[in-house]
C-alpha positions in Angstrom: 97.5 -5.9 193.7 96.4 -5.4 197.3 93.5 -2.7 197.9 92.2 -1.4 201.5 88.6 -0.9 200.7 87.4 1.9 203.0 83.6 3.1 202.6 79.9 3.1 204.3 79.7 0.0 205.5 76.1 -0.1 206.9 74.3 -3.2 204.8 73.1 -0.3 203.0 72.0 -1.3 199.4 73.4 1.7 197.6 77.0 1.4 198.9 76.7 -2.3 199.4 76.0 -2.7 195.7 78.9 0.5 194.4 81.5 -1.7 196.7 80.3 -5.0 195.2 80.4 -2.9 191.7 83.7 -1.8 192.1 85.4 -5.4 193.1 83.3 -7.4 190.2 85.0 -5.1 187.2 88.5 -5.4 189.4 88.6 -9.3 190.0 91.9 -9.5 189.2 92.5 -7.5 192.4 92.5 -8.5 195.9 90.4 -6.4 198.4 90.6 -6.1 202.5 88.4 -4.4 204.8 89.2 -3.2 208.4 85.4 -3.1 210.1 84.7 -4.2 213.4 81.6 -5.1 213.4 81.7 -8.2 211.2 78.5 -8.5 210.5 78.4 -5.6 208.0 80.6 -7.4 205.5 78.0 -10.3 205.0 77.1 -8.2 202.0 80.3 -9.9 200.1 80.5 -13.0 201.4 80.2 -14.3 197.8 82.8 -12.1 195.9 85.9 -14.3 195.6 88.4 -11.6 195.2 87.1 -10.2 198.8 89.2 -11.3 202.0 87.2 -11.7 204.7 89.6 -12.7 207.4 91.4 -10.6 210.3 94.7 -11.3 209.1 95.3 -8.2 206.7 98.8 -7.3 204.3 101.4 -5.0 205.9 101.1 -2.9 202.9 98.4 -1.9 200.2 98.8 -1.0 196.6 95.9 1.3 197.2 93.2 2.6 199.7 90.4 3.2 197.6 87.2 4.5 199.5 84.1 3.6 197.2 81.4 6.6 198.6 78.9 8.2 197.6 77.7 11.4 199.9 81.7 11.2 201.5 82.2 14.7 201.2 79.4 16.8 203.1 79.2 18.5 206.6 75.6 19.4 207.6 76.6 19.8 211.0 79.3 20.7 213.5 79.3 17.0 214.8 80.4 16.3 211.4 82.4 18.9 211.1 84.7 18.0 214.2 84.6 14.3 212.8 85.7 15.0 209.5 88.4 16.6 211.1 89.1 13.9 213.0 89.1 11.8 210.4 92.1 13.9 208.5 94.3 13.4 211.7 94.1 9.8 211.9 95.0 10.1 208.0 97.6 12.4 208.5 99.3 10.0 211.0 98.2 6.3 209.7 101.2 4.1 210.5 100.1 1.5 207.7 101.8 2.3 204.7 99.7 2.9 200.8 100.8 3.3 197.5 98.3 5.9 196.5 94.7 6.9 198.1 92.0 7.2 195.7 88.6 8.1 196.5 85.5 7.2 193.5 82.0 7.9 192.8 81.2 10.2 195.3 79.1 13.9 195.2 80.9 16.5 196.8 78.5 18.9 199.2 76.4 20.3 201.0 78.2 22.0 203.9 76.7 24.0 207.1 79.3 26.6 206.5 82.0 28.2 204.8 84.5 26.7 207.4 82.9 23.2 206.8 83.6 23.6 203.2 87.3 24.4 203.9 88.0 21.4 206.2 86.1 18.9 203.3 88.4 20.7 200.9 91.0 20.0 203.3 90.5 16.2 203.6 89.8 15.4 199.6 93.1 16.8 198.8 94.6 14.0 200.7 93.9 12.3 197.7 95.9 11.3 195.0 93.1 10.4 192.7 89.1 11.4 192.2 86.3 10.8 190.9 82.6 12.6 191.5 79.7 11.6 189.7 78.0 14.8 189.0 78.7 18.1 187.9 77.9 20.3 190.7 80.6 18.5 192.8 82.8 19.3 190.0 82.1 22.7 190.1 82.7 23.0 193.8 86.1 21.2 193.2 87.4 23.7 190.8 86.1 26.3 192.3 88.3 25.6 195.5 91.3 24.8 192.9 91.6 21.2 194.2 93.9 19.4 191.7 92.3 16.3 190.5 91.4 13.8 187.8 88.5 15.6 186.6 86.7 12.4 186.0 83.1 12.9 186.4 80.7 10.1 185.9 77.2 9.0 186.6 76.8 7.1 189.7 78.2 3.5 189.6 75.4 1.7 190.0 74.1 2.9 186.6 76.6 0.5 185.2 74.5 -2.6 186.7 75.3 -5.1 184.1 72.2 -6.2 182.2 72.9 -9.6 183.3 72.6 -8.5 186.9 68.6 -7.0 186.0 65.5 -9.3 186.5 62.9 -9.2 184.1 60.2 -7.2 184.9 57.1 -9.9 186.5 54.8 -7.3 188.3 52.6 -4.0 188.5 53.3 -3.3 192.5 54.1 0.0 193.3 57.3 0.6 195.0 57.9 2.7 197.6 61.3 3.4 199.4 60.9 4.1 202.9 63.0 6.6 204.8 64.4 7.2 208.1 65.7 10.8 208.8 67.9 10.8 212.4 66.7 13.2 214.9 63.4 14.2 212.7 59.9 13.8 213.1 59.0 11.6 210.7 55.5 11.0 211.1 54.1 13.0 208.7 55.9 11.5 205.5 55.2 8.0 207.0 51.4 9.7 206.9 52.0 10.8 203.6 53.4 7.4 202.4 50.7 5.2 203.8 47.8 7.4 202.5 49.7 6.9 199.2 49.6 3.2 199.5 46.1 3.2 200.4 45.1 5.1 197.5 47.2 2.7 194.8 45.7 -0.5 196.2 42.2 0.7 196.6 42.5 1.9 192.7 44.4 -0.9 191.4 43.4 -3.6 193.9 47.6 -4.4 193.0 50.2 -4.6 196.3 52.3 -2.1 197.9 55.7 -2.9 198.0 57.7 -0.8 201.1 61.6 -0.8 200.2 64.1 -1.4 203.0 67.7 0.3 201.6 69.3 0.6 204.7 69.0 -2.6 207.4 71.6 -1.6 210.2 72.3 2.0 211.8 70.0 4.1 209.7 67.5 1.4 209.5 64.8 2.1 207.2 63.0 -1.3 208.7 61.1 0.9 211.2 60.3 3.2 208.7 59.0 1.0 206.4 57.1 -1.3 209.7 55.6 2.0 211.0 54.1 2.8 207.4 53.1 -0.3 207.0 51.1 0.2 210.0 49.6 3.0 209.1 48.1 1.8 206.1 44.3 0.8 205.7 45.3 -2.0 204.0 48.1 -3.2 205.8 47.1 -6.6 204.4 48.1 -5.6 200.6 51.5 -4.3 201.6 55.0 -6.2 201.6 58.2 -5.3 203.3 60.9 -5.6 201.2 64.9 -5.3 203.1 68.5 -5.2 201.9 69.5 -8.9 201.4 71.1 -10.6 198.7 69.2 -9.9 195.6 65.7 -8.7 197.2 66.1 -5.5 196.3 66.5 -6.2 192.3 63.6 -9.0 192.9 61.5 -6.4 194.3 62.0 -3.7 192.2 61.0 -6.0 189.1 57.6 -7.0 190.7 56.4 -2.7 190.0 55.3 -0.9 187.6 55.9 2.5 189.1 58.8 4.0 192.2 57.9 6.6 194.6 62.1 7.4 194.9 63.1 8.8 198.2 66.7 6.9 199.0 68.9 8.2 196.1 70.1 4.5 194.9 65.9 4.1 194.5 66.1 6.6 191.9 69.2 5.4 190.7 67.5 2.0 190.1 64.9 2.9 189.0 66.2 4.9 185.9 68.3 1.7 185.3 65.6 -0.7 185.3 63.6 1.4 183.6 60.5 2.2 185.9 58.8 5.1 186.0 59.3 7.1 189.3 58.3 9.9 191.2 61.5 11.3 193.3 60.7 12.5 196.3 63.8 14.1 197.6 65.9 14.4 200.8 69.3 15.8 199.7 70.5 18.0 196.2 72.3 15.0 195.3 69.7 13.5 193.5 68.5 16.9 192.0 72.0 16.7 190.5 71.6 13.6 189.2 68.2 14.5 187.6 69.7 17.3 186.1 72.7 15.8 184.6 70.4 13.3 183.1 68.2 16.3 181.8 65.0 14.5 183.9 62.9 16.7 184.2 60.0 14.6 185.9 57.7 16.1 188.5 59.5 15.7 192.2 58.7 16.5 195.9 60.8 17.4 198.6 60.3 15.1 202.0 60.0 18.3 204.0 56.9 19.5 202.6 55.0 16.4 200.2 51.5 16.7 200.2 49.7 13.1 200.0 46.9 14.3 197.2 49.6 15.9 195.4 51.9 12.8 195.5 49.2 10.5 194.3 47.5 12.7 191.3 51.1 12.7 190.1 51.6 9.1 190.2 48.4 8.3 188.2 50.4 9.8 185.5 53.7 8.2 186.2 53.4 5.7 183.1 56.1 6.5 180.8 60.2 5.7 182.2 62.8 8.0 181.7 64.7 6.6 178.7 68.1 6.2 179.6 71.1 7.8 177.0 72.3 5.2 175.5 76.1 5.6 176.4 75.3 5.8 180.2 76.0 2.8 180.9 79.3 2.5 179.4 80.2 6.5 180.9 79.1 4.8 184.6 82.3 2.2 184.1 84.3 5.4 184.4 85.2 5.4 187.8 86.7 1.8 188.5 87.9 2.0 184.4 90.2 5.5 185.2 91.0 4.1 188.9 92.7 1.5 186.7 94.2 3.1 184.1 95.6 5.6 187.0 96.7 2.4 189.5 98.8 0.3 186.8 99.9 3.6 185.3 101.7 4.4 188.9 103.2 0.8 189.7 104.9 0.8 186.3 
């Protein structure tokens, strides 16, 4: 079968790795990608079953947009291109057997009109998956008709294979870059951490790069890095190939503030601190029934942060069937694809 892959293309770890995911399990599918900037696809060079070329099929089996946060409006710029985004759908010349959309969290929205124009575009869909419950909840409770699949987040079902072995006692932080916010005073908050671990530990400070293009968390990560006393004792990590995975097995402990660092974490089982930037990884917290100490970005205090990591020993042991529960989404978007081309 032939499947459009739409989603956030934006050499950003967390998606990179949910698209990559997603076309692994379905190798017996063949995937296409309209982007314009080629560059971003570099991600997938290596997956066989991904067509990399301009010239695409007439028709698709599928579009199946692989997403995470694909369904919130936190502003009227986003509401006006949501919007915009359900016109070019509604008028799409190219023709598609179905359009699915899976693994995505559903929320927040500026306002109730916000909320009805996202409630507008997901019912454009003929199939769904979220992966947490409060998108669920805001599903039913604007009577969208869907698959009622909910699932943890795909990258939970990182095959073991996939998973260095652990060969370090770094701590990890993931460094963030909010658009249009002053930053500073978490980039103050992160270095002082650093400081504080190496000083301590006399151990290095690894500073996590997610997101390498438009949101880039390189300057974040650069101007922390910067700011730290020990500058010398601290390594930059970015997006690339496996560095991520690599990096995250060098530490013994994850200051969490990019959702997919959490997400890793839990999977790799490394204790973490979340320090949080959206309710999408509350959710996920919840739904896991982790109830380990967090921070919001807005408002982490430095002493705070780092009393709380000197206790940050034990990981957050992992149900056993999560792994298995996370295969949901490409396992159902199966199930529901062959079921329609019989």
């Amino acid at each position: 079968m032939n499947i459009l892959l739409q989603g956030y293309f934006d050499r950003n770890f967390g998606d990179d790795m949910m698209m990559r995911i997603v076309m692994e399990r379905l190798k017996d599918y063949n995937f296409y990608a309209e982007v314009s900037r080629s560059e971003l696809l570099q991600p997938f060079e290596d997956i066989n079953n991904f067509n990399r070329g301009t010239s695409v099929p007439r028709y698709f089996d599928a579009c199946l947009r692989v997403t995470g946060s694909g369904f919130l409006i936190r502003s009227t710029s986003g509401t006006f291109y949501t919007l915009s985004r359900i016109h070019r759908m509604s008028h799409e010349k190219r023709m598609f057997g179905v359009r699915a959309v899976i693994g995505c969290n559903v929320g927040p929205f500026k306002n109730s009109f916000a909320q009805r124009v996202s409630m507008h575009e997901i019912r454009k869909y003929d199939f769904i998956t979220v992966r947490d419950n409060a998108s669920a909840e805001i599903l039913n409770a604007n009577h969208v008709k869907w698959q009622q699949g909910v699932y943890p987040d795909i990258v939970f079902s990182l095959e073991n294979g996939k998973i260095p072995p652990k060969s370090g006692d770094c701590l990890g932080i993931s460094a963030y870059r909010r658009i249009n916010t002053d930053n500073m005073p978490l980039y103050r908050t992160l270095a002082a951490t650093a400081d504080d671990y190496i000083e301590r530990t006399g151990k290095k400070v690894l500073l996590f790069a997610f997101d390498v293009e438009d949101e880039n968390d390189l300057c974040a990560a650069h101007t922390i890095q910067q700011l730290c006393r020990r500058a010398d004792k601290t390594e930059i990590v970015c997006h690339h190939g496996s560095a991520i995975l690599d990096g995250f097995a060098r530490c013994s402990k994850i200051v969490a503030i990019r959702f997919h660092s959490a997400v890793l974490a839990l999977r790799m089982g490394i204790p973490l601190v979340p320090v949080t930037y959206s309710a999408k990884t509350d959710n996920v917290l919840s739904d896991l029934g982790c109830d380990k100490p967090s921070f919001s970005v807005n408002s982490v205090d430095a002493e705070a942060l780092i009393e709380t990591l000197k206790t940050a020993d034990t990981p957050f042991k992992l149900p056993e069937s999560l792994i298995a529960r996370a295969n949901g989404h490409v396992d159902s978007f199966r199930t529901f694809l062959e079921g329609v081309k019989k």
